[in-house]
N, C-alpha and C positions, 0 to 999 in steps of 0.2 A: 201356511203349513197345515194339512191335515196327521190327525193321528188314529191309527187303527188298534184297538184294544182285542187280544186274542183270549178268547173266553169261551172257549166251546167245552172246556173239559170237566171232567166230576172231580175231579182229584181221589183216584180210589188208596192212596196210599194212606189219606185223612180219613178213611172211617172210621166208627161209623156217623163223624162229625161230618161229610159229606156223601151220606146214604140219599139223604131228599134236599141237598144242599150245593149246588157248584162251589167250587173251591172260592172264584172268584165273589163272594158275597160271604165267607165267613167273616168273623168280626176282628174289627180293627180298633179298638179303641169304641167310640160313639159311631163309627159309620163301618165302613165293608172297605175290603180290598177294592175294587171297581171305583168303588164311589169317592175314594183315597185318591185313587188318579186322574179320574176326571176333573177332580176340582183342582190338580194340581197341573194339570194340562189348561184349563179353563183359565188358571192364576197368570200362566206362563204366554198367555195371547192364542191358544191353539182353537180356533174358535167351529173350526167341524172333527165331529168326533164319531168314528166309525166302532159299532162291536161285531165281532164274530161272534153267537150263539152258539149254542149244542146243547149239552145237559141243563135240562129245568129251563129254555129257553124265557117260557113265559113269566118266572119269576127277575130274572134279568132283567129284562125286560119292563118289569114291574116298579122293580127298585132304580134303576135307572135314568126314566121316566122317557116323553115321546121326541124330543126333543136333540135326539140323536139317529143317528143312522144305523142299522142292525142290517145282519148279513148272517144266514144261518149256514153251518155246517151239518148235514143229517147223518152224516155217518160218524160222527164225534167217538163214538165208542170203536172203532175200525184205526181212525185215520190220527192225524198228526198235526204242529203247528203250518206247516207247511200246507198242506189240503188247507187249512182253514184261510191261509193267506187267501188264497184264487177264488174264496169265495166272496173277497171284493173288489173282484179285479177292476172293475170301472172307476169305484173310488181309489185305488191304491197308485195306479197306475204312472200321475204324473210325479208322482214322489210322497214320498210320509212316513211320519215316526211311527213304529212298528211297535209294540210294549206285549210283554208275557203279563196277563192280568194276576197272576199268581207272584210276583216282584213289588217288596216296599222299598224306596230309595227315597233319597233325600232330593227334598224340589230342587234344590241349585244344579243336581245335574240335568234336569231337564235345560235349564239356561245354559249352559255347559253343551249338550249337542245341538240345543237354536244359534246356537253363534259360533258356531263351527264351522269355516272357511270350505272347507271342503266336501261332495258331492255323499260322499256314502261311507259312514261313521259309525262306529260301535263304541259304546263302553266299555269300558275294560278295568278292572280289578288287577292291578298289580301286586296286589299288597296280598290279595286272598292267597289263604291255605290250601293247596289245590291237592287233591284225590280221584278217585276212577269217576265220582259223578259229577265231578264237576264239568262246563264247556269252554276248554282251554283254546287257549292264544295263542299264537307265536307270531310275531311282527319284524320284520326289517327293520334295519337301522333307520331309514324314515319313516317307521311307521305303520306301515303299509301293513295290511294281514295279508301273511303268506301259509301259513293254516289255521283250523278253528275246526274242532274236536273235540268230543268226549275220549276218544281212543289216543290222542299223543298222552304217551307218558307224562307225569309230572314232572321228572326231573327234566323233560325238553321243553316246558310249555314256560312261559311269562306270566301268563294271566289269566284271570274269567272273566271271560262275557257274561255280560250281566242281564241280557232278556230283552235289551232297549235298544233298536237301533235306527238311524234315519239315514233313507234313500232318497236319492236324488230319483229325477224321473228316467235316466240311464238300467239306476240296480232296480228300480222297479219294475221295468219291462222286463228285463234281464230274468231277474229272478222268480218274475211272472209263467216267462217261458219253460225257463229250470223246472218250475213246478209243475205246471201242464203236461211237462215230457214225462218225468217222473210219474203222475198218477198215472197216464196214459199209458206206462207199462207199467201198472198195477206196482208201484212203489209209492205209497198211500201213508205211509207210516213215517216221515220224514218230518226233521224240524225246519224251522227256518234256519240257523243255522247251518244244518248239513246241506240246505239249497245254497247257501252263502259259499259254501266248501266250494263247490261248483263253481264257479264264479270268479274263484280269486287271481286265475292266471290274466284274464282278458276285462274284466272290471275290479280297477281299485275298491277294495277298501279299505280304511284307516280307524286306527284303534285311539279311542278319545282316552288319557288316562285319567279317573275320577279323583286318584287323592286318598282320602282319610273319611271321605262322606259316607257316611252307614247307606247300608241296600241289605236286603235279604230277599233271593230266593224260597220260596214254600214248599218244601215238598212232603214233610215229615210233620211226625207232634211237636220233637223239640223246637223244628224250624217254628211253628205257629209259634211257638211259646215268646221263644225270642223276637217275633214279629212283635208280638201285641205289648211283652214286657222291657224290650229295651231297645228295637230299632224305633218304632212308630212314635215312642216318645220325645227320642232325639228328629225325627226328622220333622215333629210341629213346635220344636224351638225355633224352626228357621222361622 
């Protein structure tokens, strides 16, 4: 199993604590968000590990060290999770866990989508408070995602996606393609997610449910705050 870290972004909602700082290397405790999951990936048997750059590439880069695979996004400041996918299409292609570098979770769910029976898996948040920013769920009775949105209402949605998801080498090509179309008509601004939208009449996916295991999303101060002061603590109990 490979896994692709998406890391191109500055986080401009985090200023001015990401002025000269990608989101994904603020601090996590004693180490960075990035470096939070590659050792949690590395723990988990994930033994090739791909990043998408963009902002402050070289400092990425630096912190990371060489012993990884980099794949840069140049239009990081234009573009979206989705651009930054197909900038490693060679790696990505036969299948792979997919991770938003900006997401702390608890390592068990990583064992949680490696031992998952099935080809193209998302996380899913049943339990989470959901509102307009969050990236809601709706699933079939087995499972199956039948949308995945920011725009369904709350009161229709199940759950949140949580930023983590693993393709089979099916939704890899799949969603390779999706994305290719997309830029190609200068639809540049797209998450993974909204490529996943695409997708779900004619390739399964299925929504893993996590449980009770802490994850946070970054997108704000409070969120940092809650990162560093009560999720990151509980997830190096495990």
């Amino acid at each position: 199993m490979k896994a692709l870290i998406l890391a191109a972004g500055q986080g401009r909602r985090l200023s001015p604590l990401t002025d000269n700082c990608p989101k994904c290397l603020l601090p996590l405790g004693e180490t960075t968000f990035i470096e939070f999951q590659i050792g949690m990936l590395r723990r988990a048997g994930v033994a090739s590990i791909g990043v998408v750059t963009g902002f402050r590439a070289d400092r990425v880069r630096e912190v990371c060290g060489a012993d990884l695979e980099y794949f840069h996004n140049p239009d990081f400041e234009t573009t979206n999770s989705l651009f930054s996918f197909i900038q490693a299409a060679d790696f990505a292609r036969e299948g792979c866990l997919v991770l938003n570098s900006d997401v702390v979770f608890h390592p068990s769910l990583l064992d949680l989508v490696l031992a998952d029976a099935r080809s193209n898996v998302l996380l899913v948040d049943f339990h989470s408070h959901l509102g307009e920013e969050e990236m809601k769920v709706v699933c079939d009775g087995a499972g199956r995602v039948v949308r995945i949105s920011k725009d369904i209402a709350p009161w229709d949605a199940e759950g949140e996606n949580l930023g983590l998801v693993r393709l089979g080498e099916e939704g890899a090509w799949a969603l390779m393609d999706v994305a290719h179309e997309a830029s190609d008509k200068g639809h540049r601004n797209l998450w993974v997610p909204q490529g996943i939208a695409r997708l779900l009449e004619r390739v399964p996916f299925y929504a893993a449910p996590i449980g009770d295991r802490p994850w946070i999303e970054v997108d704000y101060c409070h969120d940092l705050r809650r990162a560093q002061e009560e999720i990151y603590p509980l997830c190096m109990k495990a």
